[in-house]
Every structure is written in structure tokens, then in C-alpha cells.
C-alpha positions in Angstrom: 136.9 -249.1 -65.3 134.7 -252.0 -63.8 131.6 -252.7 -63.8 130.8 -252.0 -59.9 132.5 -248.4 -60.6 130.3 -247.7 -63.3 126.8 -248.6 -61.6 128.3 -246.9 -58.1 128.1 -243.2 -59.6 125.5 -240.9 -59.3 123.8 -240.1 -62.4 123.5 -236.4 -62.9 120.3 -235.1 -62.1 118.5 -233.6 -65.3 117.7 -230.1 -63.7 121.7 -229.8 -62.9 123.5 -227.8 -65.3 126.4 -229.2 -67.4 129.5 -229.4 -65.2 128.0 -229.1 -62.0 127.1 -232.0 -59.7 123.7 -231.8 -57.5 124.4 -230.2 -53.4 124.4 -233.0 -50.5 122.3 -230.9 -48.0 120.0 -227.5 -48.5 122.0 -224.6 -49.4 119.7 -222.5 -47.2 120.1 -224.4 -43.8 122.4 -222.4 -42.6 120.0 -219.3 -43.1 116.7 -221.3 -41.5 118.5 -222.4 -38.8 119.6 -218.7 -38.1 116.0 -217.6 -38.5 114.5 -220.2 -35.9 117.4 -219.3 -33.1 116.6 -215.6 -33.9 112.9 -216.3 -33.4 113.1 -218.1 -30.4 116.1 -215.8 -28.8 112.9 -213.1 -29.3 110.3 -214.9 -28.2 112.1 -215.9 -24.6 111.3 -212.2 -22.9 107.9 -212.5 -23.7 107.3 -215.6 -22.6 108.8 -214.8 -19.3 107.0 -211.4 -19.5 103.8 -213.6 -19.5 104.8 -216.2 -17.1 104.1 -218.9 -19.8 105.5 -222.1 -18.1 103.5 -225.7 -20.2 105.5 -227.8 -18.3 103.0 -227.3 -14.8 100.6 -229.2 -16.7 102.6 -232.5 -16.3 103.4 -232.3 -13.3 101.9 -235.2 -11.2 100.0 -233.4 -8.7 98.2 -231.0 -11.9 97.6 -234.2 -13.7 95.6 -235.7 -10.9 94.0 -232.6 -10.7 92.8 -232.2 -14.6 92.0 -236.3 -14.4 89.4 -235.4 -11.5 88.0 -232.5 -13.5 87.7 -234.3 -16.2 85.7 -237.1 -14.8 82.9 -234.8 -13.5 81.6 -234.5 -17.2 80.4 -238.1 -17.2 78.3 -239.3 -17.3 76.6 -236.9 -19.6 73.0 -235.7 -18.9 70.2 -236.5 -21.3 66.9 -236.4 -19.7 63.9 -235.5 -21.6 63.5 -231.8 -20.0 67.3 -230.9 -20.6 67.6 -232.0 -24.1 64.3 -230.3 -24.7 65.8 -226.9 -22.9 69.2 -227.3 -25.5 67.4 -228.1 -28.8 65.2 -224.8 -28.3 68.4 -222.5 -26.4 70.4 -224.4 -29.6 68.0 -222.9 -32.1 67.9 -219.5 -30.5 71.4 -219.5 -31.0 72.2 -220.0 -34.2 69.5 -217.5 -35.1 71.1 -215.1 -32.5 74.3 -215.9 -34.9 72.3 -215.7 -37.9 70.7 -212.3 -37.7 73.6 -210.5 -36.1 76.0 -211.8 -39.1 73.2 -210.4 -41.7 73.2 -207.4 -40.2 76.8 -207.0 -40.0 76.7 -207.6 -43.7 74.2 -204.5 -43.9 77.1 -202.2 -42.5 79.7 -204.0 -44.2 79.1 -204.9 -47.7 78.5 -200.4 -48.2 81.4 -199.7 -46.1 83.8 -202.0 -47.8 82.5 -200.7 -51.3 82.8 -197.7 -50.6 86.5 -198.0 -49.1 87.4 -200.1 -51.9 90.1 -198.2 -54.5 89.2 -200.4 -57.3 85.6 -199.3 -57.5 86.7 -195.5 -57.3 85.9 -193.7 -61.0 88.3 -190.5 -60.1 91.1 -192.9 -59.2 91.2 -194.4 -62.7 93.1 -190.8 -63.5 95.8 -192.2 -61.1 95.2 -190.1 -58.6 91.4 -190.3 -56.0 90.0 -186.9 -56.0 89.9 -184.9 -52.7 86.3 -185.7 -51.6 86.0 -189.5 -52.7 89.5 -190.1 -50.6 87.6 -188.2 -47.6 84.8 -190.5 -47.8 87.5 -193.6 -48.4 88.9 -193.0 -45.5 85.9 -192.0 -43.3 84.7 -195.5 -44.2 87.8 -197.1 -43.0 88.0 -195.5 -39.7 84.7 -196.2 -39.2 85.3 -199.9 -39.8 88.2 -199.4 -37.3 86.4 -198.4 -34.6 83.7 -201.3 -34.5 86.5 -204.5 -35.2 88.3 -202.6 -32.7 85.9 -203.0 -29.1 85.3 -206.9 -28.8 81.8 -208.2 -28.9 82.1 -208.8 -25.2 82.3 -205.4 -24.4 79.4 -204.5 -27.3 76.9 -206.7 -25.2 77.9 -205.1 -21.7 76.6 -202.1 -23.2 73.7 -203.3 -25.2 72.4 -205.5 -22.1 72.1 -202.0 -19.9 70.2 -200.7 -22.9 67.9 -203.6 -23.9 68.3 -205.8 -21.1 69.0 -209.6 -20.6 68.5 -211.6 -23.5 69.7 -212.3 -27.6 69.0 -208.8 -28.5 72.4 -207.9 -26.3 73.9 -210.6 -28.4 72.2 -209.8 -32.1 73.7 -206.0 -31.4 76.9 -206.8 -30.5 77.6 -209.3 -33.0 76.2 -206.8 -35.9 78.8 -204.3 -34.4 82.1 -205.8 -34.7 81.3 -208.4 -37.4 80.4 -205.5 -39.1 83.6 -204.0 -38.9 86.0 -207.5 -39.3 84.0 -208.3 -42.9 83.8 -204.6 -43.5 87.8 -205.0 -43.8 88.4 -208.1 -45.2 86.0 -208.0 -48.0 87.8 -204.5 -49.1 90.9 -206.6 -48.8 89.6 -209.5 -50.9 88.6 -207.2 -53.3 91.3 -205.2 -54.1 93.8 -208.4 -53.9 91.3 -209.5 -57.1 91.3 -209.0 -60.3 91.4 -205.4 -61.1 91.2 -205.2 -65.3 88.0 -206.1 -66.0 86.3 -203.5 -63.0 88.2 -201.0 -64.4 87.6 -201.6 -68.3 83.7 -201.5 -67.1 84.3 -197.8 -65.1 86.3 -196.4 -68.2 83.2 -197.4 -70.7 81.0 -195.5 -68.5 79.8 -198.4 -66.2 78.6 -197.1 -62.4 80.2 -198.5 -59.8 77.7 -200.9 -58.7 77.8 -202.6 -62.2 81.6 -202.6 -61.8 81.3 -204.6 -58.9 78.6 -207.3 -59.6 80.1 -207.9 -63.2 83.7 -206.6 -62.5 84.8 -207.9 -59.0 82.3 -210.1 -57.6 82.3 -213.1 -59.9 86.1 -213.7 -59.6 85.6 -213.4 -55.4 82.7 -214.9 -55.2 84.0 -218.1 -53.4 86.7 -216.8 -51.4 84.3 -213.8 -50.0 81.3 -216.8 -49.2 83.9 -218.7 -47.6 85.0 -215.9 -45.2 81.4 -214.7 -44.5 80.4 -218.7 -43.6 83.5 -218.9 -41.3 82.7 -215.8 -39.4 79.0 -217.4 -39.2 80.9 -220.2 -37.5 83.0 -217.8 -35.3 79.4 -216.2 -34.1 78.5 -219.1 -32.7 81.7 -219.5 -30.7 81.4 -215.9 -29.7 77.5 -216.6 -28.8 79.2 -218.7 -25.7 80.9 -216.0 -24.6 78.2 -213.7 -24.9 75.7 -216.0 -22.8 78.0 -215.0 -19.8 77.3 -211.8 -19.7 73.5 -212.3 -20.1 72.9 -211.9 -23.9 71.1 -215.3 -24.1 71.1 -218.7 -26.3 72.8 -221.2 -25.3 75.7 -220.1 -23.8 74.1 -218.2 -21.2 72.6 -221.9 -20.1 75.9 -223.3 -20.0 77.1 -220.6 -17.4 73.9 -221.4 -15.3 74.9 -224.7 -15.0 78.5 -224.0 -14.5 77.1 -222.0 -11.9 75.6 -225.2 -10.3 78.5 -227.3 -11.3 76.5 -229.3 -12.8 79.5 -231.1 -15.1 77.4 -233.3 -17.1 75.7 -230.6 -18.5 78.1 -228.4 -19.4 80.1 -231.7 -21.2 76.3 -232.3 -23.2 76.3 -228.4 -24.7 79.8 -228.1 -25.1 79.0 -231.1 -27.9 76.6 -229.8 -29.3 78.4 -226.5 -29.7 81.2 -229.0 -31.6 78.0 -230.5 -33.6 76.8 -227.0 -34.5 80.8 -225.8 -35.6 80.8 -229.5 -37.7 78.1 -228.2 -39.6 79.0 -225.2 -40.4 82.3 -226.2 -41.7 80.3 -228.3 -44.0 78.1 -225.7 -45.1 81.3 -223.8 -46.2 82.7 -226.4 -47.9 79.5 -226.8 -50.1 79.3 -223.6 -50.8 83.0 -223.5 -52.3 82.4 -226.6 -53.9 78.6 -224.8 -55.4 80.7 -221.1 -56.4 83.6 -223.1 -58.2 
């Protein structure tokens, strides 16, 4: 055998077992590729069902259209009195944000304790006793209802009650933040690390001991990390809510959309990007601070 031959063939691959040679391609193509037409052949209907048609947005005459639009935001506006105006409607913001997202920790920290299986001391038997899996499940219906109506629809209400302004907003916020950490914390928590909670419950430990030595420092991060990013998601939804009167800085941006005054609206919707910046950052720190 020459030299060429030699050096030409493959040299079996270390994970390969004896005998066999290494596959030219993915076994599991054939399987993906049956998955993606599958997913697509499914997905056609609904498209059409919902008229979703990209391809309008390159067409010449919609391009000329969105380059004209997009023009009107410059140049930006940055006299003295505005950026006054957004620094103080910026503030009242985040602290719109800030309170409601404390308060839906009020409603959701008990609720998601209390729906949480782990923490239960009659379901360490096995089975959750009849009145504990009343309550369990109260909880979680209860924590249905308020992720279930959108904070839109919250500050409708609360702005017929309270009137214009960030209490509409706080309110609304407390609601169905409430209810989405409410949920996810229980989830977090009983995803975790069940064997030390439980060793504590069987020794006689209450269930509030359970959970700060038991549960909380191994989901410490993940649950910080959540609660920032719905922080963050407040402060998006405090756009929304300006529209409907609930104040901050939102409902300035509709006033001057209103007046189509572009350069305006191009000014807050950066510093709405500034505000989500830092609170990415914040959430990152705090990971880095819990690890």
C-alpha cells in the first residue's frame, strides 16, 4: 500500500465504536426536515386566517411611504421646556412602574406561597389534605383571574374610579403583575430544589422557615431576575397606559402624537430605550450580586 493511500484515509473518530465508521450527514435530517414542512404546512391557514402578507412592506410605493414617516422624527426636539417636561413625566414614570410592581409583589409573594405544593406540611404524607388543596387552588384561580384582563383594561376601569392620572396606572399594574409573578414565582419554586424544604417541614420547621432557608436561597437569582424584567415590562406597559389617561410619560407622548408633533415623540421614544437599557443592567447586576 503506498504512502498517498495511507495518509488519504479517514482516521476513525475516537467516540466511534470498533467496527463502525463515523455517518457522512445527521442521522436525524430526515426527521427535522419533516418537522419544519409539518410546521409550516400548519402555520399557512393561520396566516391567511390573519391576512399576514410582509411582503407589502417592500413594495415601492410603502417604502416611500415609511421613508417619509420616518423623516418627520428629525430633527429631534430639545428645547429647555420639553426636556424639562420629560425628565419630570420620566421620573413619574418609573415610580408609576416602581410602586405598582411592589404592590403586585404584595399580592403575589402570599398567593404564590400559598399555591406552592412544596411548602404544604399535609402533602409531605403524599397526599394535600382536603382544606389546604381548597385554599391551593383558590389561590390559583385567583391569580388567574388578574393575569388574565390586560392592564389596559385594569386602567379603563380604575380611571372612571380615580380619574386621570398614575393612580389609574399604579392600580392596574398592581392587578395583573400581581397575578403574572403570582404564577411564575410558584412555578420557579416548585421547578427548585425540593429536599432541603421538605427535610426542614418534616423536623418540625413552619412553612415560612421552609421557604427562606429551604427554597429561597437556591431561587434567589432566577426569582430577582424575573421580578427586575417585569419592572422593565412596566415601563413598556406605562406607554400604553398613558393613552388611556393613566399618566407618566406615555400619556405625553400621545399628546404630542396628537399634535403630530414627530420630533417629540422620536425624543421620548429614546428615552423610553434609555430607561429599558438601564434596567437590563440593573438585572444583570443583580444576577451577577445573588451568584
Amino acid at each position: 500500500m503506498s504512502m498517498h493511500s495511507v495518509a488519504a484515509s479517514p482516521a476513525p473518530s475516537p467516540l466511534t465504536p470498533p467496527g463502525r465508521t463515523a455517518p457522512d450527514r445527521d442521522p436525524a435530517w430526515i426527521r427535522r426536515v419533516a418537522w419544519t414542512i409539518t410546521v409550516l404546512v400548519l402555520l399557512w391557514p393561520l396566516g391567511v386566517a390573519t391576512e399576514f402578507r410582509p411582503w407589502v412592506f417592500f413594495e415601492r410605493e410603502n417604502l416611500k411611504v415609511t421613508g417619509q414617516f420616518l423623516s418627520t422624527f428629525l430633527p429631534l426636539a430639545y428645547s429647555g421646556e420639553f426636556l424639562e417636561m420629560v425628565v419630570r413625566e420620566t421620573w413619574r414614570t418609573v415610580a408609576m412602574a416602581t410602586v405598582g410592581v411592589v404592590l403586585a409583589l404584595v399580592l403575589a409573594v402570599p398567593l404564590s406561597l400559598v399555591s406552592t405544593r412544596v411548602l404544604s406540611i399535609s402533602a409531605l404524607s403524599g397526599r394535600m389534605a382536603l382544606l389546604p388543596a381548597v385554599v391551593r387552588t383558590a389561590a390559583r384561580w385567583l391569580l388567574i383571574v388578574l393575569r388574565s384582563i390586560p392592564e389596559l383594561v385594569w386602567a379603563l376601569v380604575f380611571v372612571r374610579v380615580v380619574g386621570l392620572g398614575p393612580t389609574a396606572g399604579v392600580l392596574a399594574i398592581a392587578l395583573t403583575y400581581g397575578g403574572m409573578l403570582g404564577k411564575v414565582y410558584g412555578e420557579i419554586l416548585e421547578s427548585g430544589e425540593a429536599h432541603a424544604t421538605q427535610s426542614l417541614l418534616r423536623n418540625g420547621s413552619g412553612r415560612l422557615q421552609a421557604f427562606f432557608y429551604g427554597l429561597l436561597p437556591t431561587n434567589a437569582g432566577e426569582l430577582t431576575s424575573y421580578t427586575v424584567y417585569r419592572w422593565e415590562c412596566a415601563i413598556r406597559s406605562s406607554v400604553v397606559l398613558g393613552f388611556v389617561g393613566a399618566g407618566g410619560l406615555g400619556q405625553q407622548l400621545d399628546n404630542s402624537m396628537k399634535m403630530f408633533n414627530d420630533g417629540e415623540e422620536a425624543t421620548m421614544l429614546l428615552v423610553f430605550v434609555v430607561l429599558v437599557a438601564l434596567a437590563d443592567r440593573t438585572s444583570a447586576w443583580l444576577r451577577k450580586a445573588l451568584a
